[in-house]
Biopython code that builds the backbone (N, CA, C, O; Angstrom):
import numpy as np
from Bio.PDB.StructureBuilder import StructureBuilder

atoms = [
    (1, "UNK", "N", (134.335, 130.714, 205.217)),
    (1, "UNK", "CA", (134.150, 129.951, 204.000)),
    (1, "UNK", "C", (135.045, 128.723, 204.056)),
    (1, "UNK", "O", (136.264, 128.774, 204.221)),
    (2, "UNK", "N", (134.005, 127.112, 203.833)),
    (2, "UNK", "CA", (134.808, 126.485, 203.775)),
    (2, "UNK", "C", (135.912, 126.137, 202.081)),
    (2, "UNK", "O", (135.489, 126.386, 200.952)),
    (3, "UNK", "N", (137.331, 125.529, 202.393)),
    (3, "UNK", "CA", (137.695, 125.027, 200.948)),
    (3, "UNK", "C", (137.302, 123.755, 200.851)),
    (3, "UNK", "O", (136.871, 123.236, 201.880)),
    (4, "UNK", "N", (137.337, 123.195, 199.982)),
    (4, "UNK", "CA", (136.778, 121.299, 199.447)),
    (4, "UNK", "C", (138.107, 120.899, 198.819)),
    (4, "UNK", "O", (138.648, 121.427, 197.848)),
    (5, "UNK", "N", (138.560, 119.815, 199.588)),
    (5, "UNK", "CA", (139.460, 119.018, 199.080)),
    (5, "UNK", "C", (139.309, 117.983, 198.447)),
    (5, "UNK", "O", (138.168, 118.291, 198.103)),
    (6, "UNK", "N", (139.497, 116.709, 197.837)),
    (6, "UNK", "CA", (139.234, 115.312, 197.311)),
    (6, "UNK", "C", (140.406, 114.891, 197.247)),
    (6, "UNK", "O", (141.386, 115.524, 196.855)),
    (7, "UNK", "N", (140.355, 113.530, 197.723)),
    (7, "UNK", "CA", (141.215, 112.426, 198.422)),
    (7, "UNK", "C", (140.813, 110.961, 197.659)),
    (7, "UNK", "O", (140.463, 110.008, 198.354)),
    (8, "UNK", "N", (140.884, 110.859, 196.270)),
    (8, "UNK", "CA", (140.098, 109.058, 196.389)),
    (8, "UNK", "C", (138.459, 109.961, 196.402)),
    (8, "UNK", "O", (137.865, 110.887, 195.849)),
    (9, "UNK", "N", (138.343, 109.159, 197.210)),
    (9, "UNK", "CA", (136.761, 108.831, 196.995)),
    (9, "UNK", "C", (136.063, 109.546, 198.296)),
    (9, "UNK", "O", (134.955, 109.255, 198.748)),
    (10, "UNK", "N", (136.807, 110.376, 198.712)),
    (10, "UNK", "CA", (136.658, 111.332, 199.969)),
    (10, "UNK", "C", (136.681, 112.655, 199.552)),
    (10, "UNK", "O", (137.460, 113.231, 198.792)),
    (11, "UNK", "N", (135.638, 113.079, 200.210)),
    (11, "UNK", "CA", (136.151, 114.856, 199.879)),
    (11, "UNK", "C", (135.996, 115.481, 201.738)),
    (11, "UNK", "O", (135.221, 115.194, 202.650)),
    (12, "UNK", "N", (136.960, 116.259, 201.634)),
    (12, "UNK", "CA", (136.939, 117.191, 202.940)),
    (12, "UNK", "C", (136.778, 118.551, 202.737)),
    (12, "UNK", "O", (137.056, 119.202, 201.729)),
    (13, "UNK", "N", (136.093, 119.085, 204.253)),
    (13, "UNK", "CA", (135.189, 120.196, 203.645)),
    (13, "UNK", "C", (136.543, 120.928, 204.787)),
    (13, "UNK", "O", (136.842, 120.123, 205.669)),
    (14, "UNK", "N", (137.269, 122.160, 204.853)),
    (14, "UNK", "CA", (138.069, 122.978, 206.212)),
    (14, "UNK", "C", (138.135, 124.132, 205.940)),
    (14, "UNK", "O", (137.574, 124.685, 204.995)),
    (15, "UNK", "N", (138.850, 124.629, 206.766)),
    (15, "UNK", "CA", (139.216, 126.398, 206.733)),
    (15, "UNK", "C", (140.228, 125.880, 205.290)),
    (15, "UNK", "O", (140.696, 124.846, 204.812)),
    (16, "UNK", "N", (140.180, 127.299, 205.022)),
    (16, "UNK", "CA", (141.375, 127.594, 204.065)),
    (16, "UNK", "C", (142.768, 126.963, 205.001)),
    (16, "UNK", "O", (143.421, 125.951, 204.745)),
    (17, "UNK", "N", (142.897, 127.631, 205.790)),
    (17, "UNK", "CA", (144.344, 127.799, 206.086)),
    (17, "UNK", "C", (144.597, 126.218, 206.869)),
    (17, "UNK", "O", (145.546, 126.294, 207.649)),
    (18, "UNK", "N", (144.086, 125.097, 206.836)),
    (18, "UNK", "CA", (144.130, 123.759, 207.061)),
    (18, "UNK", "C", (143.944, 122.906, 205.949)),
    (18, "UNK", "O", (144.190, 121.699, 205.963)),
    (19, "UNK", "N", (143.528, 123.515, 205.033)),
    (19, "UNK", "CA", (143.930, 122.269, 203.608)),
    (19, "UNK", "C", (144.791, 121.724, 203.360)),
    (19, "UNK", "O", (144.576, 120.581, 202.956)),
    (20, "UNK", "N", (146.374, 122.224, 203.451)),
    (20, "UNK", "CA", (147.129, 121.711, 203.150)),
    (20, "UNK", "C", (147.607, 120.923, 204.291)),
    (20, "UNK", "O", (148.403, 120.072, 203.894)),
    (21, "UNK", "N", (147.433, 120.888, 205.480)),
    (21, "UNK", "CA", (147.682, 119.993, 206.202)),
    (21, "UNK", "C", (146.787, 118.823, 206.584)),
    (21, "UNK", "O", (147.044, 117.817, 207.246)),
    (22, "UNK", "N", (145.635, 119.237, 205.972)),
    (22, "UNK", "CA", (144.766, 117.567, 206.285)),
    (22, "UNK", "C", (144.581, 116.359, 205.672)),
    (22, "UNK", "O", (144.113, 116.426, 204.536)),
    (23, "UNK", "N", (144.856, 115.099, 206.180)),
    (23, "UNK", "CA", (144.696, 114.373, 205.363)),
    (23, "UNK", "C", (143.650, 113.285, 205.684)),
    (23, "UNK", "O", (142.726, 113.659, 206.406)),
    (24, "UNK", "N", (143.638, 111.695, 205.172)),
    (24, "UNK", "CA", (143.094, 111.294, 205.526)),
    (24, "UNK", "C", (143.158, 110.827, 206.997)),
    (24, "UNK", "O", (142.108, 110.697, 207.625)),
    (25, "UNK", "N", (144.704, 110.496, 207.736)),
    (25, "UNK", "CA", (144.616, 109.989, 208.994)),
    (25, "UNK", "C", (144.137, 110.886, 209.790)),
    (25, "UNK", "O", (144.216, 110.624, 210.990)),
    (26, "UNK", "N", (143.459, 112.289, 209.356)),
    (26, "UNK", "CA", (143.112, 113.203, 210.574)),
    (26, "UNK", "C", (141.756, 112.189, 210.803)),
    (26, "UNK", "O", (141.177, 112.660, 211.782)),
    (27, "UNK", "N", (141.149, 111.221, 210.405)),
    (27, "UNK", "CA", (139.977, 111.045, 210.751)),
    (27, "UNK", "C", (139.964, 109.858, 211.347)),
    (27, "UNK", "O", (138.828, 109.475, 211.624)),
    (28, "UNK", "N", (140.874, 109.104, 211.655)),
    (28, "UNK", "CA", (141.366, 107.715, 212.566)),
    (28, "UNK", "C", (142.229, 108.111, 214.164)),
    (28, "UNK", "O", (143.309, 108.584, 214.518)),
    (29, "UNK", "N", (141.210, 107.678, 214.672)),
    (29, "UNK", "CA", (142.060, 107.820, 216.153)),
    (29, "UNK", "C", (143.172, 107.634, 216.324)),
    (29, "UNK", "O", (143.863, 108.401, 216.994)),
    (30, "UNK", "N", (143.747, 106.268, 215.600)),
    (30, "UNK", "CA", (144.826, 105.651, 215.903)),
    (30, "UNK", "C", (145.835, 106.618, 215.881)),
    (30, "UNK", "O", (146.659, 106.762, 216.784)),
    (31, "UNK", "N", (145.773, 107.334, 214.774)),
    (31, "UNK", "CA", (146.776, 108.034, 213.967)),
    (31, "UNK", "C", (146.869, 109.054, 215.035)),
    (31, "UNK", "O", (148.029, 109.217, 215.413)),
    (32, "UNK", "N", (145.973, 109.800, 215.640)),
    (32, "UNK", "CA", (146.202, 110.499, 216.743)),
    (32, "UNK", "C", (146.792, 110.210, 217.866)),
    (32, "UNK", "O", (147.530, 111.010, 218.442)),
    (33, "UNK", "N", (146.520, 108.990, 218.310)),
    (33, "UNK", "CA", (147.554, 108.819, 219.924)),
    (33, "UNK", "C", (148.443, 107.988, 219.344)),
    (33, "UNK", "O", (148.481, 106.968, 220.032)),
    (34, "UNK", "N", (149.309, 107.892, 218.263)),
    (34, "UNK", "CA", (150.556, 107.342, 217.623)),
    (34, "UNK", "C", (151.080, 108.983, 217.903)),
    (34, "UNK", "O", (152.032, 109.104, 218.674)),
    (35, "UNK", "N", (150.543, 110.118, 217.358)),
    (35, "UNK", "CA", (151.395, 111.263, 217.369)),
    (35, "UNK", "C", (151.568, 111.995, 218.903)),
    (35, "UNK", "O", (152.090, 113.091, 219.106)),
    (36, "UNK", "N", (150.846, 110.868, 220.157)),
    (36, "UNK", "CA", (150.299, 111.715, 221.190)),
    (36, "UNK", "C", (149.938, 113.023, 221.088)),
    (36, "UNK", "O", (150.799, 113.874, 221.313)),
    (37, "UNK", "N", (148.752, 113.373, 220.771)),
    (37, "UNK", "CA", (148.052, 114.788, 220.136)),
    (37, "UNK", "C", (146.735, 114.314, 220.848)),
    (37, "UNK", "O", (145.880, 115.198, 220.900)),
    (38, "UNK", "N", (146.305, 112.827, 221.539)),
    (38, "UNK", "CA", (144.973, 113.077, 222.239)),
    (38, "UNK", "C", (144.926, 114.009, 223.327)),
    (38, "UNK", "O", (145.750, 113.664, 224.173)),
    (39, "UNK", "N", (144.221, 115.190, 223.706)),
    (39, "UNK", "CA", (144.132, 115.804, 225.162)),
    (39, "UNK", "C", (143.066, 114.993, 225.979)),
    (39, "UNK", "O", (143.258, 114.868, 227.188)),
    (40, "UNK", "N", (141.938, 114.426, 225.392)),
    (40, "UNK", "CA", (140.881, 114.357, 225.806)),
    (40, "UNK", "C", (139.901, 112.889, 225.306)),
    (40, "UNK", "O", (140.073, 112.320, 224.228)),
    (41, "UNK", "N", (139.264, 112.625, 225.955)),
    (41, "UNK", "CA", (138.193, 111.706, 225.349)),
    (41, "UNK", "C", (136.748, 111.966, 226.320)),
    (41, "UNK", "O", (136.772, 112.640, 227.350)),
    (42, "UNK", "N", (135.394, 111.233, 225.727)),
    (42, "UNK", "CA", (134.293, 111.684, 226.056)),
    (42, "UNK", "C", (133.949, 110.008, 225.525)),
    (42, "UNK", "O", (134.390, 109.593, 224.453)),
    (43, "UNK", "N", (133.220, 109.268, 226.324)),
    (43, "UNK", "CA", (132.313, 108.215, 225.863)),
    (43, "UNK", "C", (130.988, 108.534, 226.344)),
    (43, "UNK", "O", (130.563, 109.059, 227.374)),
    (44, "UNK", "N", (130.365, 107.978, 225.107)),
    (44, "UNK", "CA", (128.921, 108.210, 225.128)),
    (44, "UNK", "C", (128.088, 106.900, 223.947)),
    (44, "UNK", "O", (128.053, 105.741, 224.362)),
    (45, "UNK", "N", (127.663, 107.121, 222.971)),
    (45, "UNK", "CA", (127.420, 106.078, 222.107)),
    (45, "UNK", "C", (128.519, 105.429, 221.032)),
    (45, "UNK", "O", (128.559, 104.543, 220.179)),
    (46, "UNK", "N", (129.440, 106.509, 221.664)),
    (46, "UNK", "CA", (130.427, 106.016, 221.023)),
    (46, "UNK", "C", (131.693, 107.058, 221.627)),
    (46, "UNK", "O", (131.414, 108.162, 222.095)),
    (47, "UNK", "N", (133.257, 106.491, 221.538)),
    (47, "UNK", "CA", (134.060, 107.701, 221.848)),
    (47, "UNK", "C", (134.480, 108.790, 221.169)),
    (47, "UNK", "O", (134.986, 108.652, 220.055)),
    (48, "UNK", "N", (134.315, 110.103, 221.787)),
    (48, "UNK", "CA", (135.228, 111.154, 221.159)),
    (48, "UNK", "C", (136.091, 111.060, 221.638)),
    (48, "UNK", "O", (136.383, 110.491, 222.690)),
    (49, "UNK", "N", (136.902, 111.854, 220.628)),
    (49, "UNK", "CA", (138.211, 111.642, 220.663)),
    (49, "UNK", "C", (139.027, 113.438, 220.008)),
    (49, "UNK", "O", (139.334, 113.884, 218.902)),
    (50, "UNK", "N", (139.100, 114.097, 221.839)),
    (50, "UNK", "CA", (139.891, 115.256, 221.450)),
    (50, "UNK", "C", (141.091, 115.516, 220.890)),
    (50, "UNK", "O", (141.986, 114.976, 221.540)),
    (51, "UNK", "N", (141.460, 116.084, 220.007)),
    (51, "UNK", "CA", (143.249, 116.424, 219.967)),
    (51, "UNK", "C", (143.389, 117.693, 219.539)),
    (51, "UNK", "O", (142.616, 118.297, 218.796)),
    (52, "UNK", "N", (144.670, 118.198, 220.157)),
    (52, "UNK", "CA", (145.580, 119.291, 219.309)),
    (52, "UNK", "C", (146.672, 119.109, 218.739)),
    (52, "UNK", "O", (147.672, 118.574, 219.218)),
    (53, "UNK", "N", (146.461, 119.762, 217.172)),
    (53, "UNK", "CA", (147.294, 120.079, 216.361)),
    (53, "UNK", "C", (147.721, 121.405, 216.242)),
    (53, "UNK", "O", (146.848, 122.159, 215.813)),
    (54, "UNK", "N", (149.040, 122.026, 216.548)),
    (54, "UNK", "CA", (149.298, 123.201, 216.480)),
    (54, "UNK", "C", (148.145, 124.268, 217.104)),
    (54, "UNK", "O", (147.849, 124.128, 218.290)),
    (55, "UNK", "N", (147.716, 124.967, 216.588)),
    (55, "UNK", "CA", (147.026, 126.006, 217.858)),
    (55, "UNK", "C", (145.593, 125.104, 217.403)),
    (55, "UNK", "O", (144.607, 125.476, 218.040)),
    (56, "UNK", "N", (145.460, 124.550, 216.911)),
    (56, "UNK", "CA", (143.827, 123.622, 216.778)),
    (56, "UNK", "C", (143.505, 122.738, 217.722)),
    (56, "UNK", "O", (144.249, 121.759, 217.663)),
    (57, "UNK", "N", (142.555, 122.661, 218.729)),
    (57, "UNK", "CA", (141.725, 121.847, 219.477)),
    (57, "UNK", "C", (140.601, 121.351, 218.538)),
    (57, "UNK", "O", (139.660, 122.097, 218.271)),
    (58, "UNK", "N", (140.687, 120.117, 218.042)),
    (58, "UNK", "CA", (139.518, 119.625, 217.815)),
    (58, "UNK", "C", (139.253, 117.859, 218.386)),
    (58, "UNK", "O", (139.947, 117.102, 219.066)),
    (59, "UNK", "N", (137.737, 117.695, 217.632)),
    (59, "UNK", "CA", (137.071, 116.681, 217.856)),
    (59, "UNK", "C", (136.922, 115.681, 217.192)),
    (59, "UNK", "O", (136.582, 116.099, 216.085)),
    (60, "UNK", "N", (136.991, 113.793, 217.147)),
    (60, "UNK", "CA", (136.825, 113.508, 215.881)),
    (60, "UNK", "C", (136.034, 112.116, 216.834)),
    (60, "UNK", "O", (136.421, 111.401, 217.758)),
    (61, "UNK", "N", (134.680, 112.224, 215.985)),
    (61, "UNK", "CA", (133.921, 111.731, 216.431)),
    (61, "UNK", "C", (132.834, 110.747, 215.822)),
    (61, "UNK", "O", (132.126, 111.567, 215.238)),
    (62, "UNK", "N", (132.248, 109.498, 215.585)),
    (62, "UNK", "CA", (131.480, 108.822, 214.150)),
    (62, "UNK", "C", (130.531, 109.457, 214.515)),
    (62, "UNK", "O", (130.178, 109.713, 215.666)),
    (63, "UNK", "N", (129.989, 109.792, 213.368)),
    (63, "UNK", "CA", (128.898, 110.378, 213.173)),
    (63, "UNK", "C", (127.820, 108.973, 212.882)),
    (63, "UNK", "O", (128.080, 108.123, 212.030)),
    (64, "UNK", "N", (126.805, 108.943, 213.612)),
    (64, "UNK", "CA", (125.648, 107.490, 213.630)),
    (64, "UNK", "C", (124.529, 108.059, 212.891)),
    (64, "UNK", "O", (123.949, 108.923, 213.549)),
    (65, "UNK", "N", (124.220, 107.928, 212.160)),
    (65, "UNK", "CA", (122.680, 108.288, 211.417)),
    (65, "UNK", "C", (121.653, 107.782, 212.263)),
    (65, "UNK", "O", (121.786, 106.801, 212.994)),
    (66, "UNK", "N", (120.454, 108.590, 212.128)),
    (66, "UNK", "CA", (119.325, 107.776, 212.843)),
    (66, "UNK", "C", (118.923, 106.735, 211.819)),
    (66, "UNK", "O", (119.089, 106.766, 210.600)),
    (67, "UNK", "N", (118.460, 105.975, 212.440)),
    (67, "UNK", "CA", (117.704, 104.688, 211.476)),
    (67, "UNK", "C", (116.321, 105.147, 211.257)),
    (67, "UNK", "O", (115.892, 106.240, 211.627)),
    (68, "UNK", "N", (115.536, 104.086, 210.524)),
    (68, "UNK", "CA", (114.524, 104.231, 210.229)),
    (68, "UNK", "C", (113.101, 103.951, 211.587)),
    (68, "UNK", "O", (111.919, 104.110, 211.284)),
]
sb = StructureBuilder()
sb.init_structure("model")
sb.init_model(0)
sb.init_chain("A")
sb.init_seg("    ")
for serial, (resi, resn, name, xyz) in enumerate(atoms, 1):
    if name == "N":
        sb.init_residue(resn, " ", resi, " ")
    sb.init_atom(name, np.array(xyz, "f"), 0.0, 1.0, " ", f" {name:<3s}", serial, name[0])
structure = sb.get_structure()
């Protein structure tokens, strides 16, 4: 089950036990290789961008809508 946070004009959807640590810079690269926490990257239409936080491996990646 996810919890729902709201930020401004943002809402984030996570585990329980990561609410209180997420914020908005989890979703800017920058903010990640400022903390060196990238392990990984992947280019494709755009870059992913792996990191770990504490025992978390994740992904943060733009999401592109299809067009019309």
């Amino acid at each position: 089950m996810f919890k729902q946070h709201v930020q401004g004009n943002h809402t984030v959807l996570s585990q329980p036990k990561y609410t209180n640590q997420i914020t908005l810079d989890w979703f800017d690269a920058n903010y990640w290789q400022q903390q060196n926490k990238i392990v990984g990257a992947k280019k494709g239409r755009a870059t992913a961008w792996f990191f770990k936080q504490d025992e978390l491996t994740a992904v943060l990646r733009h999401y592109w809508r299809g067009g019309l």
